[in-house]
C-alpha positions as CSV (number, residue, x, y, z in Angstrom):
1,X,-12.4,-23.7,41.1
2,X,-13.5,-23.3,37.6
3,X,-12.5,-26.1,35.1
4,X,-9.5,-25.2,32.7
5,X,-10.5,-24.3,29.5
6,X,-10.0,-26.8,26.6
7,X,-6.9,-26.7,24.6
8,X,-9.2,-25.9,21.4
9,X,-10.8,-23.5,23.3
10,X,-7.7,-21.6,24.7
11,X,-6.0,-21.8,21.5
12,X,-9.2,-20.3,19.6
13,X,-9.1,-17.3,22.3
14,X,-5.8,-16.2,22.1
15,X,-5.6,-16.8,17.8
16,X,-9.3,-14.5,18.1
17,X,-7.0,-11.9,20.1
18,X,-4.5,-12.2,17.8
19,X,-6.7,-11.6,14.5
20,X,-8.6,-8.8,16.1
21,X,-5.0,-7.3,16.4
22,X,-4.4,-7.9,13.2
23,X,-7.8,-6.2,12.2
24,X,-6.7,-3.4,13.8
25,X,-3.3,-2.9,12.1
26,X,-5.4,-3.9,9.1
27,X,-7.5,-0.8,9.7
28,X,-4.5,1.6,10.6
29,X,-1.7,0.5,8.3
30,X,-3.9,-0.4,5.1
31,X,-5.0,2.8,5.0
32,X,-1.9,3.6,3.3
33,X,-3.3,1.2,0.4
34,X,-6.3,3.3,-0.6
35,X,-4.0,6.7,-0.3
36,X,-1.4,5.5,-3.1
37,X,-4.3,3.7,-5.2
38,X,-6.4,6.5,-5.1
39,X,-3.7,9.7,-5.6
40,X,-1.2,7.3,-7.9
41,X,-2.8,8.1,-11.0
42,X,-4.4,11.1,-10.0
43,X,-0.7,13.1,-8.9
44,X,0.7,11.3,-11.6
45,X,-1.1,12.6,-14.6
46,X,-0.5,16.2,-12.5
47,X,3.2,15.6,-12.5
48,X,3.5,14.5,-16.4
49,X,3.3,17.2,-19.3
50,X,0.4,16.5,-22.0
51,X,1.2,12.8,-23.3
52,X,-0.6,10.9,-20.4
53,X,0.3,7.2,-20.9
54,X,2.3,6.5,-18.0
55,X,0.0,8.0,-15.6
56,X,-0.9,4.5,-14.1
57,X,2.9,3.9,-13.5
58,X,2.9,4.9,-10.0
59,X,0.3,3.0,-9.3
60,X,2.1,0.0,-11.4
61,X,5.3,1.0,-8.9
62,X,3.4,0.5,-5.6
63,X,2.0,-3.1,-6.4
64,X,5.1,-3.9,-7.7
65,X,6.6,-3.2,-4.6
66,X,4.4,-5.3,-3.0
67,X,6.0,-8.3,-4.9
68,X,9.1,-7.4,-4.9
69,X,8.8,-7.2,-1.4
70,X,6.8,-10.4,-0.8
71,X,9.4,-13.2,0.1
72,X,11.5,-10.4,1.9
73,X,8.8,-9.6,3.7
74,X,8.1,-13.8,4.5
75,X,11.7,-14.2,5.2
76,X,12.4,-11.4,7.8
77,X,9.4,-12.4,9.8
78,X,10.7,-15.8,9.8
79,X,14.0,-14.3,10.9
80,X,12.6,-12.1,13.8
81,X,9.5,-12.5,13.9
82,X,5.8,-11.7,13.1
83,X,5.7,-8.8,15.4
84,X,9.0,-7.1,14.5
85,X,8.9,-7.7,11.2
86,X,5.6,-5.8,10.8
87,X,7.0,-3.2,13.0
88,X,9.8,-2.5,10.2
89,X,7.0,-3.1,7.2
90,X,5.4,0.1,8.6
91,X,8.7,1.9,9.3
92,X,9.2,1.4,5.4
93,X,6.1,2.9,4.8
94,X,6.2,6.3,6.3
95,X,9.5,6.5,5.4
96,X,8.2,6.2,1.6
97,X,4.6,8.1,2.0
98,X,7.4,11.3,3.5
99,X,9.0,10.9,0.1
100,X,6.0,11.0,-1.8
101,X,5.2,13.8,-0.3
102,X,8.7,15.7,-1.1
103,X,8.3,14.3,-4.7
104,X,5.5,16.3,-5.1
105,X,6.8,19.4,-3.6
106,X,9.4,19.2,-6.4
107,X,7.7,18.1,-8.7
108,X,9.5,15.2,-9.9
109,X,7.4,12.0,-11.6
110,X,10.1,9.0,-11.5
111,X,11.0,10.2,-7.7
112,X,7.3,10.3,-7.0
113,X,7.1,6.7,-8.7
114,X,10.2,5.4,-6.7
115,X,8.4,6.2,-3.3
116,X,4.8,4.4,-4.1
117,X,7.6,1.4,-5.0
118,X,9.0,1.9,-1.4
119,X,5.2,2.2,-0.2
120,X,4.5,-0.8,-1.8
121,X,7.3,-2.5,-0.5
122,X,5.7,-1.7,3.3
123,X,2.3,-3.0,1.7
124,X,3.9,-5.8,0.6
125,X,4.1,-6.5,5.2
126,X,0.1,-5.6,5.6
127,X,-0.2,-8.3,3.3
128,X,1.0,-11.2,5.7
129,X,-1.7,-10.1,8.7
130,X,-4.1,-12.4,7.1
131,X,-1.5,-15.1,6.9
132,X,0.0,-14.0,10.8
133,X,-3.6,-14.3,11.5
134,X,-4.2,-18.3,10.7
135,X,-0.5,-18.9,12.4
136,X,-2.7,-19.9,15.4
137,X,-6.1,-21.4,16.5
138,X,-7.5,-24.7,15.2
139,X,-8.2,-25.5,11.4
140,X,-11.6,-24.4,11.2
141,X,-11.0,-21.2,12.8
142,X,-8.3,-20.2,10.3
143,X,-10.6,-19.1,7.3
144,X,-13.0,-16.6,9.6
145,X,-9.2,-15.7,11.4
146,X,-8.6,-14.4,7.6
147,X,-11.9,-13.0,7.4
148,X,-11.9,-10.7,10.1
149,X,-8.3,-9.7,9.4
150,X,-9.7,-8.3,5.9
151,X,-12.9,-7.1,8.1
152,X,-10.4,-4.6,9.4
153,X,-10.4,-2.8,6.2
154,X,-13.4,-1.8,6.5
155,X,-12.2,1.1,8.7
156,X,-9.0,1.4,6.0
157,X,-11.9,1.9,3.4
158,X,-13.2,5.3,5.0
159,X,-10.3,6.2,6.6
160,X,-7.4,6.1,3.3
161,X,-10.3,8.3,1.4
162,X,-11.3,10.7,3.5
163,X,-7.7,11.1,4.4
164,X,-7.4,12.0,1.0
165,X,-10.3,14.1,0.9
166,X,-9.9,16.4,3.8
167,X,-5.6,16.5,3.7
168,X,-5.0,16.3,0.0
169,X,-4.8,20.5,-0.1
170,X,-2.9,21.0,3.1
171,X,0.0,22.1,1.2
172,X,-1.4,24.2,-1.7
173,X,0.0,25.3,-4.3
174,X,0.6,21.2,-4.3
175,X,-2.0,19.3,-4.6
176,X,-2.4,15.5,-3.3
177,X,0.8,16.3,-0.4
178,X,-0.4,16.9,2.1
179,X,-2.9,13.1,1.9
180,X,0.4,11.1,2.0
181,X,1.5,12.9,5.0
182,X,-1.2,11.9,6.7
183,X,-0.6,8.3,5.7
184,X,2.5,9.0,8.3
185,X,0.0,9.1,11.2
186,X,-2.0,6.3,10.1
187,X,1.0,3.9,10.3
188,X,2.1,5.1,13.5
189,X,-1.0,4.1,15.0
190,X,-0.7,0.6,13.8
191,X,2.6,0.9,15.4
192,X,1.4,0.8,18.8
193,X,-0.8,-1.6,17.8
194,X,1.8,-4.3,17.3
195,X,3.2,-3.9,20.8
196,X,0.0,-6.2,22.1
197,X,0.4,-9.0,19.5
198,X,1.0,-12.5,21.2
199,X,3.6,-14.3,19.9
200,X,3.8,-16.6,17.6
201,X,2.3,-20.4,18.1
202,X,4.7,-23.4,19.7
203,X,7.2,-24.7,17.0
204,X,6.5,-28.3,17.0
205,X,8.6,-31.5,17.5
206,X,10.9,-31.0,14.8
207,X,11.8,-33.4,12.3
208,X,14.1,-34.1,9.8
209,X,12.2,-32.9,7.4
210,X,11.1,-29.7,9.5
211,X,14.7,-29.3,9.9
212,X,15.1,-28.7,6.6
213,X,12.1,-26.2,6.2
214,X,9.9,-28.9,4.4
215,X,9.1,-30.0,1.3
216,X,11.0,-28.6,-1.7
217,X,9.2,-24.8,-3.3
218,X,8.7,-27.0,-6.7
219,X,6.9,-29.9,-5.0
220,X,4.7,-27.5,-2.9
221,X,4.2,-25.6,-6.4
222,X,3.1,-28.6,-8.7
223,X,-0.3,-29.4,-6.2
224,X,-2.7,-29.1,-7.7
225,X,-4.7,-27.0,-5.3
226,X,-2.0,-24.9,-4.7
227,X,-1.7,-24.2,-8.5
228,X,-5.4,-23.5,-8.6
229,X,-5.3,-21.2,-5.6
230,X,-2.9,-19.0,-6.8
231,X,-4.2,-18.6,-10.4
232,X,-7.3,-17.8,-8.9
233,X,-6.6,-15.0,-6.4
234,X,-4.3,-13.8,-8.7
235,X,-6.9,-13.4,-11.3
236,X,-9.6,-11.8,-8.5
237,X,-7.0,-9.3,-7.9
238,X,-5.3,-8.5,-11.0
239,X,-8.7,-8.2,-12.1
240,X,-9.5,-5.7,-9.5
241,X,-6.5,-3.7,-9.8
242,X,-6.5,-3.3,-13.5
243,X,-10.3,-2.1,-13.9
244,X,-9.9,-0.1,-10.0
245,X,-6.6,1.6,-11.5
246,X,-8.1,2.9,-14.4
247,X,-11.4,3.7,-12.6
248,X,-10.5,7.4,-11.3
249,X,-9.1,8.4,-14.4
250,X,-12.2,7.4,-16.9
251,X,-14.1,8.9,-14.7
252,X,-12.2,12.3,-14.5
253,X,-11.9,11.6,-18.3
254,X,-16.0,11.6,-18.4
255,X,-16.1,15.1,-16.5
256,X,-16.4,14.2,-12.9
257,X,-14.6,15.5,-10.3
258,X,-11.3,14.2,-8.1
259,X,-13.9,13.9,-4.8
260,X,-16.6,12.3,-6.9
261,X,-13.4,10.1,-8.1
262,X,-12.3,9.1,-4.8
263,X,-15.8,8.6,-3.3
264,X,-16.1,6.1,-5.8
265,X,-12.6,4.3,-4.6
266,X,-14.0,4.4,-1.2
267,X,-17.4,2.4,-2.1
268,X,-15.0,0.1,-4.0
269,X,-12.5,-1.3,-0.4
270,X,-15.6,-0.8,1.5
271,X,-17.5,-3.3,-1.0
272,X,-13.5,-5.2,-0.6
273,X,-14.2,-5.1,2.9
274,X,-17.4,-5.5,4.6
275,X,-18.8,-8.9,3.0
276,X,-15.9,-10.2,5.0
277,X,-17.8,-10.3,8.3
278,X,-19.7,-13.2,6.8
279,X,-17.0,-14.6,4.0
280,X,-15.6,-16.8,6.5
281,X,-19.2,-18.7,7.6
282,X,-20.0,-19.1,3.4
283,X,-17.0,-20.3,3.3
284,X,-17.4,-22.9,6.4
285,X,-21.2,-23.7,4.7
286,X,-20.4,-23.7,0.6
287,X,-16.7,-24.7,0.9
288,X,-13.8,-22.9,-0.5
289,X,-14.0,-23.4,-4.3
290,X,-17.8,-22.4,-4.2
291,X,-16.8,-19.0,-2.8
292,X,-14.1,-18.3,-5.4
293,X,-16.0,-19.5,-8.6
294,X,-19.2,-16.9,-6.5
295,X,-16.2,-13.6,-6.5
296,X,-15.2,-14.8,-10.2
297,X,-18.9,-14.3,-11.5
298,X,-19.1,-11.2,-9.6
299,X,-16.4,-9.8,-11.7
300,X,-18.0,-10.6,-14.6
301,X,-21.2,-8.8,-13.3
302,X,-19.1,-5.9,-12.4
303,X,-17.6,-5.6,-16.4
304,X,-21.1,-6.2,-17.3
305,X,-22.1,-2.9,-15.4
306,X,-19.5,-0.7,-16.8
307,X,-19.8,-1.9,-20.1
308,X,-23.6,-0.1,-19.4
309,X,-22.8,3.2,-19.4
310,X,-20.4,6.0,-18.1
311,X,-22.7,7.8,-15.5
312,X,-21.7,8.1,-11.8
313,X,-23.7,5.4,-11.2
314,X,-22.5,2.9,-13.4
315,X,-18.7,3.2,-12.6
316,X,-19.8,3.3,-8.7
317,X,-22.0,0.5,-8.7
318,X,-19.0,-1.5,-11.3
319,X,-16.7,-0.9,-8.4
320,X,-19.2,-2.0,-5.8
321,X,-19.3,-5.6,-7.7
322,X,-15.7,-5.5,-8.3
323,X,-14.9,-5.1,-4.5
324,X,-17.5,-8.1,-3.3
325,X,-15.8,-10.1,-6.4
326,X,-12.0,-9.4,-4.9
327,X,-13.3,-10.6,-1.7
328,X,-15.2,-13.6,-2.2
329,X,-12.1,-14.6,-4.9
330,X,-9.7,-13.6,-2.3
331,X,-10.4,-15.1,0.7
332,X,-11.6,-18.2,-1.0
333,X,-8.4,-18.5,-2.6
334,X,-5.7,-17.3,0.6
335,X,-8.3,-20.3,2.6
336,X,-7.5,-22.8,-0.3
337,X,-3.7,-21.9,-0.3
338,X,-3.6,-22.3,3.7
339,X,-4.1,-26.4,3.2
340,X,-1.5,-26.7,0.9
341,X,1.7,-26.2,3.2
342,X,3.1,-27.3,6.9
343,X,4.1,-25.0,9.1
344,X,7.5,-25.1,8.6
345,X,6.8,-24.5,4.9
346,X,4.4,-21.6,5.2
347,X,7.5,-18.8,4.7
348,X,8.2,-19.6,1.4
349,X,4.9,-21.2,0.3
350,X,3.1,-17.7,1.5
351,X,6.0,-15.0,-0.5
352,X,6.0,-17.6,-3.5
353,X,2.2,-16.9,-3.2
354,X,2.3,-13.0,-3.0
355,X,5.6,-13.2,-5.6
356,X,3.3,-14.7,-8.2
357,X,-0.1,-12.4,-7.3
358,X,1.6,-9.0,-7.0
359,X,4.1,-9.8,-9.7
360,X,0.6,-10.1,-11.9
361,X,-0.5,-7.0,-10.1
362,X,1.6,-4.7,-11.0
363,X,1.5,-5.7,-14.4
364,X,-2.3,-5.5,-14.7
365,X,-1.9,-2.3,-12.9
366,X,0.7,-0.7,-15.8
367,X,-1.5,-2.2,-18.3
368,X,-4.5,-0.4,-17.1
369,X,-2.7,2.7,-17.9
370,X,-2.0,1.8,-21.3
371,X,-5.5,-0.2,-22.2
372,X,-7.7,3.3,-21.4
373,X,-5.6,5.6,-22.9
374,X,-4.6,3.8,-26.3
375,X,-8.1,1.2,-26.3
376,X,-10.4,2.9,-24.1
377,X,-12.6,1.6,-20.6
378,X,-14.6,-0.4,-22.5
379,X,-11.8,-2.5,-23.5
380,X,-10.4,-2.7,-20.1
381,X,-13.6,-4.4,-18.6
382,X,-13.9,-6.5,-21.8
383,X,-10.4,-8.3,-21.0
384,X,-12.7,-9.4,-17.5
385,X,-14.3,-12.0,-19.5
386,X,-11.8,-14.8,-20.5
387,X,-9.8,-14.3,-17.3
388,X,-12.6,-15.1,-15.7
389,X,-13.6,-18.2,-17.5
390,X,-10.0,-19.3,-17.2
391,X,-10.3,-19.3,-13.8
392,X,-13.8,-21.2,-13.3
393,X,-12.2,-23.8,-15.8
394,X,-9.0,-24.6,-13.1
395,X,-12.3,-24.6,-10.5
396,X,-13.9,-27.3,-12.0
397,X,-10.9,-29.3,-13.2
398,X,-9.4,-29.5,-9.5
399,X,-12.7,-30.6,-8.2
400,X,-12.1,-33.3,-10.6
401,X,-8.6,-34.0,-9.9
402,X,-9.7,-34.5,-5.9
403,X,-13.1,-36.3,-6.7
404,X,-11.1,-39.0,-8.9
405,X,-8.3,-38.9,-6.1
406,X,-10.9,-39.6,-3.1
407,X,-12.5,-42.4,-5.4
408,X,-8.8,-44.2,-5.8
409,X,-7.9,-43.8,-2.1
């Protein structure tokens, strides 16, 4: 009879199940991400009359339905669970993508806004599959868990574009419909999906602080590393979002076309994407920090890049850098956050999390809008630069805060 399998080892498995799952839903359901990103500005500017300004604000209205939807989002999965509550997360979602779609049809640009909300709201769920992913398995597998959860955007990365691509003229005379019906499908396949997710990990003994779901928000708030993490992914993604918003619009604005446009957001999640087959071993050989402070200077490189020129090539290869940044940022920083909470505290330490990020988001997003049509795409990539340092300062303070911390203990 074969020996039993350690419990490390059995654990490991099932979370490695689990995360492949999750990669897959990652694949299927955030493919709905690149479609609103990509066609937010683009059927927004289509829908306004000649003052342009508030193009960007459906794009501003999906990521701020991601925040607003954050601790929802936490607290109903607490309530019923991972797997039902991602069930209802993509149930929100092609309910909202069927209204964008009808907003188009007629034509109407705060309706159209009001449904990349609801969209975002359902994003706001595809969000917590890299958190569902490190509910389970030992502590070292948790950061390449998130890794491979993000790896699953890879396929998102193609698919969301060239969704866009080949359906956005199914419905002509209106343009860009017919891409977020197709969203519709996409979700449904993460739908089935779900069914084969294992269920969450044994809730252990509790105690009386368990009982009371933990620590206090403010005390989890004030830790220092906790503070740091979520500055940090915060800034590597409201970074992203505000120079990738802008992105398809300077370049329409510099005479290329909506294809060449979207090719270019599709180079940008791919370059999100891919680097996370190995984000989780730099991570397990550099250490966290390392591999946040590495996406922060990548972001720099990428405003360096656009700052260069307004060819094809340099607003491409600026979104190449820019997605590598996010993920290194990212992933370093959702790794950091995960050893700041118990597992009775991960609910509300994870939405306060995505609150704060999205929250930031969306603004950065709606800002975007307004920065390149009042200041121009140089100016948007110039506000990269003392975000940036901000961020590499709260670096290097914490690693003094925990170096003069280990010397006392």
């Amino acid at each position: 009879m074969p020996p039993l399998p350690a419990p490390a080892d059995a654990e490991n498995a099932l979370a490695r199940r689990n995360a492949l799952l999750y990669a897959a839903c990652q694949a299927f359901g955030g493919s709905a991400g690149p479609i609103n990103i990509a066609l937010g500005g683009l059927a927004g500017s289509y829908l306004l009359g000649p003052d342009k300004s508030l193009a960007t604000a459906p794009v501003t209205a999906y990521t701020l339905g991601v925040a607003l939807g954050a601790l929802p989002a936490a607290m109903l999965m607490r309530a019923v669970g991972r797997q039902r509550g991602f069930m209802a997360g993509a149930l929100i979602g092609m309910a909202g993508l069927a209204c964008a779609a009808w907003a188009l049809v007629v034509h109407a640009f705060w309706l159209f806004s009001l449904a990349l909300l609801i969209n975002g709201v359902s994003g706001a769920f595809v969000q917590q599959y890299r958190f569902a992913a490190a509910d389970r398995g030992t502590a070292d597998f948790k950061a390449r868990a998130i890794s491979w959860v993000l790896a699953g955007g890879i396929v998102a990365a193609v698919l969301g574009p060239q969704a866009v691509i080949q359906t956005k003229d199914w419905l002509l005379p209106v343009p860009f419909a017919g891409a977020f019906l197709s969203g519709i499908g996409l979700l449904a396949v993460s739908l089935v999906v779900m069914l084969f997710l294992a269920p969450a990990a044994p809730v252990p003994a509790v105690t009386a602080g368990a009982a009371a779901g933990g620590r206090p928000l403010g005390e989890i708030l004030r830790q220092p590393r906790f503070a740091v993490a979520v500055l940090c992914g915060t800034a590597a993604y409201a970074l992203m979002s505000l120079v990738m918003t802008a992105a398809p619009l300077a370049m329409i604005g510099c005479g290329f076309s909506a294809d060449a446009a979207t090719l270019g957001i599709q180079w940008h999640v791919l370059a999100m994407f891919v680097p996370s087959f190995f984000t989780g071993r730099l991570i397990a050989r550099f250490g966290k920090a390392r591999i946040v402070a590495a996406g922060l200077i990548l972001l720099i490189a990428c405003a360096v890049v656009a700052l260069l020129g307004v060819e094809l090539a340099h607003f491409w290869g600026a979104l190449i850098l820019l997605g590598v940044g996010w993920n290194f940022g990212f992933i370093g920083a959702t790794a950091m956050l995960t050893d700041t909470y118990r597992t009775e505290e991960k609910s509300k330490a994870q939405g306060a999390n995505d609150f704060i990020l999205f929250g930031t988001v969306a603004l950065a997003s709606f800002a975007s809008g307004q920065l390149l049509h009042g200041w121009g795409w140089g100016t948007v990539n110039a506000i990269v630069f003392p975000v940036v340092l901000l961020g590499l300062t709260a670096l290097v303070w914490l690693a003094r805060v925990e170096r003069s911390r280990g010397a006392a203990a």
